[in-house]
C-alpha positions in Angstrom: 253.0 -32.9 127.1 251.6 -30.1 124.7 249.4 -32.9 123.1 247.2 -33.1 126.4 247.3 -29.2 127.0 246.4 -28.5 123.2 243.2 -31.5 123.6 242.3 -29.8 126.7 242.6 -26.1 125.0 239.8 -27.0 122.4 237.6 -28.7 124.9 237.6 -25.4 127.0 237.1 -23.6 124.0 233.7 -25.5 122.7 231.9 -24.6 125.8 231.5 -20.6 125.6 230.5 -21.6 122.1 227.8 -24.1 123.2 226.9 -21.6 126.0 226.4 -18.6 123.7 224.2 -21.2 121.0 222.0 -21.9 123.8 221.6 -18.4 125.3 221.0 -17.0 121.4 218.4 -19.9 120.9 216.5 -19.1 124.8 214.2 -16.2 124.1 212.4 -18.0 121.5 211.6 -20.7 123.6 209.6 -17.8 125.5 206.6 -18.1 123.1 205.3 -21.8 123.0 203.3 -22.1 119.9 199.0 -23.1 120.8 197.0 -24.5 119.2 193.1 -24.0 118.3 190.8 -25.5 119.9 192.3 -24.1 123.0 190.9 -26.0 126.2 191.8 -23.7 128.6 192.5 -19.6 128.4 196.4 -18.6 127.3 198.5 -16.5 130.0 201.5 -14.9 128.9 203.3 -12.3 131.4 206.5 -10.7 130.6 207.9 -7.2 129.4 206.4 -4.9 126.8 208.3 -3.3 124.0 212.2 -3.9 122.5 214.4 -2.0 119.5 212.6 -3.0 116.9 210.5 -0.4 115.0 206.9 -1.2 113.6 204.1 -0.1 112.4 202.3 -0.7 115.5 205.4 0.5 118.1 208.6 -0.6 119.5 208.4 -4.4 119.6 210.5 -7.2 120.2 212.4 -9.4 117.7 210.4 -12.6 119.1 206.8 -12.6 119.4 205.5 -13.0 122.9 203.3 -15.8 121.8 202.9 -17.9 118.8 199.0 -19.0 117.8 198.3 -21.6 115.2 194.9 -21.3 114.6 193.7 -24.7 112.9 190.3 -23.3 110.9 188.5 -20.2 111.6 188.0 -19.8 115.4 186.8 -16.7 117.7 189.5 -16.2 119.5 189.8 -12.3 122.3 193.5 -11.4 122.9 193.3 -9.1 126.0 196.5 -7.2 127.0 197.3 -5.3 130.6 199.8 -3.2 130.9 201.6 -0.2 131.2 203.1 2.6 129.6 201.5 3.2 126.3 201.1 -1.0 125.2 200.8 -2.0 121.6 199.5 -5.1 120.2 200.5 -6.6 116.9 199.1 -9.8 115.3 200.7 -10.7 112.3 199.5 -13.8 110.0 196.8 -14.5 107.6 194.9 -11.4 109.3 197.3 -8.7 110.6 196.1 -6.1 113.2 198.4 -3.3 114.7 196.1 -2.1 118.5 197.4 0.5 120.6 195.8 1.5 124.0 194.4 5.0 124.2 194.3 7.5 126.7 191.2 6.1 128.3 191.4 2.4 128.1 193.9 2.6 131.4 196.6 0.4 129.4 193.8 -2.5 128.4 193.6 -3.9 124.6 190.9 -5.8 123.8 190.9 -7.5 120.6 188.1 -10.1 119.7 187.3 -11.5 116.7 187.1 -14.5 113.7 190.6 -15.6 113.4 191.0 -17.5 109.8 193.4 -20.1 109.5 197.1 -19.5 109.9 200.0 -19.3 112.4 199.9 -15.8 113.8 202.9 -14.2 115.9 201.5 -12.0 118.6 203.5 -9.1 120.1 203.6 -6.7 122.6 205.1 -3.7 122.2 204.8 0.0 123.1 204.8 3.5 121.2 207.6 4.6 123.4 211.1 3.2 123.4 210.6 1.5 127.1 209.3 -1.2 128.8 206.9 -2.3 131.6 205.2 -5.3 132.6 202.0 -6.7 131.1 199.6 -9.6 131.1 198.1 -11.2 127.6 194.9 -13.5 127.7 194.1 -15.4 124.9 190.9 -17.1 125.1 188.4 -18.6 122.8 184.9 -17.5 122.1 182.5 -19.6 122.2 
């Protein structure tokens, strides 16, 4: 009889350890990587900031969208939010944004984006979160 308990013991054991694989593997399945060309505008909502320290802010270990840009495109990465919102684009051209006083909590970033996978995120200069909305659409 301990044969069958000790099977079943194992098999009850491998599923918090699947469980917790699939929850540690979930956030980065938030950012998507896009491609260039992009045929329609990108929308990303979600949750500024995290408890990672940076140049540009408190950001999240993950980016909130990955951007593979396939030769040099114009591309405008336009962030809403509130609080006091950071932007950080890292890749072949790295650029650190933060929304001033005036701009009402709206980044707008346009430019010629060389080639390169870029990680995009939103943070914020303060240690807390709030919601926000990122656009990424090409120029034309």
């Amino acid at each position: 009889m301990r044969r069958p308990i000790r099977w079943l013991t194992v098999r009850w054991l491998a599923i918090p350890a699947a469980l917790a694989a699939l929850f540690t593997l979930t956030p980065a399945a938030q950012s998507n990587p896009v491609q260039t060309p992009l045929a329609t505008p990108v929308t990303v909502n979600g949750n500024s900031g995290g408890s990672q320290t940076s140049q540009c802010g408190f950001i999240s270990g993950n980016p909130s969208q990955v951007v593979v840009v396939n030769q040099p495109t114009s591309l405008r990465f336009k962030l809403q939010g509130q609080g006091q919102p950071t932007l950080l684009i890292q890749g072949p051209v790295n650029r650190c944004v933060m929304a001033d006083e005036f701009s009402g909590g709206v980044i707008d970033v346009p430019g010629v984006w060389q080639q390169g996978t870029y990680s995009v995120f939103v943070g914020d200069r303060t240690q807390t979160s709030h919601p926000y909305t990122l656009s990424i659409t090409q120029i034309n």
